[in-house]
N, C-alpha and C positions, 0 to 999 in steps of 0.2 A: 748408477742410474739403471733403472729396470727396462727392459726391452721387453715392449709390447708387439702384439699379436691377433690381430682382429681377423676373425677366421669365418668366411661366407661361405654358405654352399651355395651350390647355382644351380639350377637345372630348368634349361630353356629360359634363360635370362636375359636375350641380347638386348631385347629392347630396356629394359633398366641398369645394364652392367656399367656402362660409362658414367652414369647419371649417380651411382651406388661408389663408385671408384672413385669420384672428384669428390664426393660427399667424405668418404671415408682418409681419403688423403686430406681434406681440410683438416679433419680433427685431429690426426696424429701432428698437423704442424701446428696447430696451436696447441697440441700438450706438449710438443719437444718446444717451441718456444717461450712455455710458462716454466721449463725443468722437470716435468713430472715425468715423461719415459725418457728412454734414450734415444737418440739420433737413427738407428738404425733400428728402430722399432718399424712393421708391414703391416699389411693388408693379406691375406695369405686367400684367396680365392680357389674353391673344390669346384670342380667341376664334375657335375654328374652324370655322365653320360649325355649329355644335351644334345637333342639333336639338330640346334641352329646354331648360329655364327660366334655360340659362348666361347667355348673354345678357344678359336681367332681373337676375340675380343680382348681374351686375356692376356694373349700372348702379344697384343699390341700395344695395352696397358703398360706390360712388363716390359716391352722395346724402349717405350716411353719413360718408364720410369724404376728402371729394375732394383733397386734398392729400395723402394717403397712399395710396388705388387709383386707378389711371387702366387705362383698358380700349381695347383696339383691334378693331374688329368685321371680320372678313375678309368680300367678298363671299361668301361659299362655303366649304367643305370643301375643302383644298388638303391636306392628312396635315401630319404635326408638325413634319418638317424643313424645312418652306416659313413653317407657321405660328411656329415658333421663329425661321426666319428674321427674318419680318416684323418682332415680336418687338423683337430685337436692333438692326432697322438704323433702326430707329422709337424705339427708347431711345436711340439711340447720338448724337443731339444734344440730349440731354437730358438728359445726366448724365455723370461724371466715369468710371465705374467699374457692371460689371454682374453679375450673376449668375443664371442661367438653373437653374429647374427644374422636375419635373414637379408637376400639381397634387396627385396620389393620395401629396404626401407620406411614401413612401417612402422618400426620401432624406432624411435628415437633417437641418432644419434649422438644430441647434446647430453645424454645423461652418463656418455662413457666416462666424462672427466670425472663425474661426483663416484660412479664406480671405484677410477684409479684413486680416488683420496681415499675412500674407505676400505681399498687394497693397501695402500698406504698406512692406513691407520693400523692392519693390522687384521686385515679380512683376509680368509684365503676362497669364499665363493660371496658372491655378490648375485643375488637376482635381479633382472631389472622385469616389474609388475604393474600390469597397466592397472591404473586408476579406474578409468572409464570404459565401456565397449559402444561410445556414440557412434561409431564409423560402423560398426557391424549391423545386420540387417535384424529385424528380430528373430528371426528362427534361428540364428547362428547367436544371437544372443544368449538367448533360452538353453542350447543346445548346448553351447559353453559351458557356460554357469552351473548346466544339469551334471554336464562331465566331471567338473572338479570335486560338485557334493556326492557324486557315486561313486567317482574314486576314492574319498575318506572313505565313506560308508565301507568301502569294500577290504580296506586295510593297508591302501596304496599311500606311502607317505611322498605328499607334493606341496609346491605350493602354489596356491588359489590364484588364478589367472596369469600366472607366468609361463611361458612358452620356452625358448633356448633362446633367450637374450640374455646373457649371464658373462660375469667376469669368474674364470679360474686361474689360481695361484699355480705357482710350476707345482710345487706339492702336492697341490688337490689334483693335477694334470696327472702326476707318475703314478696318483692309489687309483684314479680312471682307468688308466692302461693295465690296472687289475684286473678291470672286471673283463673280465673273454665272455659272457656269452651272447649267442645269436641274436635272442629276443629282445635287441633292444628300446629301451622305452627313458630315453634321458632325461627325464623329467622325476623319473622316479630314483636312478641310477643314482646321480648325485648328490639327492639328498642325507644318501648310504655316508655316500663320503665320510662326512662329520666336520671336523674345525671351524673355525667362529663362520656365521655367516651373517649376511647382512639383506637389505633390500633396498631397491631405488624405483622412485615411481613417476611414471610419467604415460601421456597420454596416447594412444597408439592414432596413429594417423591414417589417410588412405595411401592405398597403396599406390605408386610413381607411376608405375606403368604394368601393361603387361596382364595377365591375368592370375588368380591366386593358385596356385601347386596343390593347395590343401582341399577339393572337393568333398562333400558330403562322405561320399564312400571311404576315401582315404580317413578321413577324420575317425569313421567310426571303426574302421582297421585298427587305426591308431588307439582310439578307446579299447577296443578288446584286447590289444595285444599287452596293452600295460596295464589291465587288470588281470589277464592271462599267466602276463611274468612274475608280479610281484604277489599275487596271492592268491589261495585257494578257498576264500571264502565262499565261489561261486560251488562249489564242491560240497563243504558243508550246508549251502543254502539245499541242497539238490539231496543231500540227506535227510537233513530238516521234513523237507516238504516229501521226502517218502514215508516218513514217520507219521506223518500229519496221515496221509491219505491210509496205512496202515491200520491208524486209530480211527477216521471214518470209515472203514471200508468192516473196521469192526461190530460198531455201533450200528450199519447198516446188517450186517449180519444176526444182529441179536433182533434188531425192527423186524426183519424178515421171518426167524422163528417164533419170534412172540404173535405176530399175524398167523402165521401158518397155524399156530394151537389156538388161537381163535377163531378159525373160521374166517378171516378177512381177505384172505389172498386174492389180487387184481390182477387181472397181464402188465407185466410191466416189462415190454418189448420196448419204450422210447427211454425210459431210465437206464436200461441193459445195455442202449445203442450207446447214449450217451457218454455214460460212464466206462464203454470198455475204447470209445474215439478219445477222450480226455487222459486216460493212462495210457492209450497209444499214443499221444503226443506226450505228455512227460517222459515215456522210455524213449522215446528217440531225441528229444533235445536232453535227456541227460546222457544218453549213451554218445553223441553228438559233443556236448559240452567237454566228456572226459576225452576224446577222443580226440580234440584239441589239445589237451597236455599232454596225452599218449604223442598227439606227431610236436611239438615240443620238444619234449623231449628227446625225441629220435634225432630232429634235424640236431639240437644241443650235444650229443654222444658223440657225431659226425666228425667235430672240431673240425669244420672247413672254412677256409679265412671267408671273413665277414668283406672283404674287398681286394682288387688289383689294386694299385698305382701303374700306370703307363708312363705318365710323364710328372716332372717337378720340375719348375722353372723357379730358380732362385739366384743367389750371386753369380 
């Protein structure tokens, strides 16, 4: 029987952490009572540096139920894609089989079982993809939806409205703990992977309590960092388009002499302003732009662990 692994990060969770902890211990006992994991399959709860009662909350979970929550304390506040990291590579000899998701219980629970059957079948990643975004506000709608078709366009392979609600196989887990670097963007990571994968769909809900982690800002961090890591098409666009200005800038140089030999020449003091504030902003958001993968890559050379563990609370 396969021993599962359901692996949350938390950061400033208390007020959902209990609410998120009864939910998640229902479903491992109705899969150990159906046969589908093993008995001593958890709940494995990150703790991201939180600065209220998560912490405590875990460790009283685990007083309560130490063979079903185990909790891992990060030194610090490291963001979610480090702490999911942790997470994952901290479950991954501990169990056969995993499945990661957020605590604010938005994602579905019920669909972890159809997950474990099509792990069963023979899946080593399983996404779970929401169907609808009626709970989301429209600008977080629009803003989504715009993310997932920029990241094609830009050469980032993902898939369309999945977040880190996903089952991975111990195998898909050990070629994870491959990948070492800094920047990461797990959404795109995993796809790297490869072996069969699958998909499960269902409705994303409101969230239980508490307020959402992901703000505007953060989001579009998140946007740039995982168009940042996984390709350089923004590079070639910023060539592109110096070539472009290159070939106008020539055509406007032949208009200028073919005036000048006729006799037509005007002051052209607002074209001159225009045109020389228009290349001063493309050389600084290009020089801006590269200069982003210049420190990229510097922090990536560094090789400095992507997190502590202070604490792990397990058997």
């Amino acid at each position: 029987m396969d021993r599962l692994a359901i692996v949350v990060p938390c950061y400033n969770e208390e007020e959902v952490l209990k609410i998120c902890s009864e939910a998640l211990r229902g479903v491992l006992c109705d899969l150990i009572s159906k046969g589908k994991i093993a008995s001593d399959s958890f709940v494995l709860f990150v703790n991201d540096g939180s600065k209220d009662r998560t912490w405590d909350l875990i460790e009283e979970e685990h007083a309560l139920y130490p063979k079903m929550i185990k909790g891992v304390k990060l030194a610090g506040n490291v963001g979610h894609q480090f702490a999911l990291t942790a997470g994952l590579i901290t479950a991954k000899d501990m169990c056969d089989v995993s499945v990661s998701i957020d605590a604010d219980l938005q994602d579905d629970v019920a669909v972890i079982e159809e997950m474990i059957d099509k792990f069963h079948e023979g899946k080593d990643i399983v996404y779970g993809v929401r169907k609808k975004r009626k709970t989301d506000t429209f600008f977080k709608r629009v803003t989504a939806q715009g993310f997932y078709r920029f990241m094609n366009v830009m050469g980032v392979k993902s898939v369309y409205n999945h977040a880190d609600f996903r089952l991975m196989s111990k195998r898909a887990l050990e070629n994870f703990s491959e990948y070492k670097e800094t920047n990461l963007f797990l959404r795109g990571i995993v796809p790297l992977i490869g072996y069969e994968t699958d998909c499960v769909y269902y409705d994303r809900k409101e969230r239980v309590a508490g307020e959402s982690k992901y703000p505007l800002k953060k989001m579009l961090a998140l946007a740039f960092n995982g168009i940042s890591s996984f390709s350089v098409k923004p590079i070639t666009m910023i060539t592109t388009l110096g070539v472009v200005i290159i070939f106008l800038s020539l055509c406007a140089a032949v208009y200028a002499l073919v005036s000048y030999f006729m006799g037509h020449v005007e002051p052209g003091w607002t074209s001159l302003i225009l045109s020389i504030w228009f290349l001063g902003g493309v050389q600084l958001l290009s020089i801006g732009l590269i200069g982003q993968y210049v420190g990229k890559t510097y922090i990536e050379v560094k090789h400095r662990p992507r997190y502590n563990i202070e604490k792990i609370l397990s058997d």
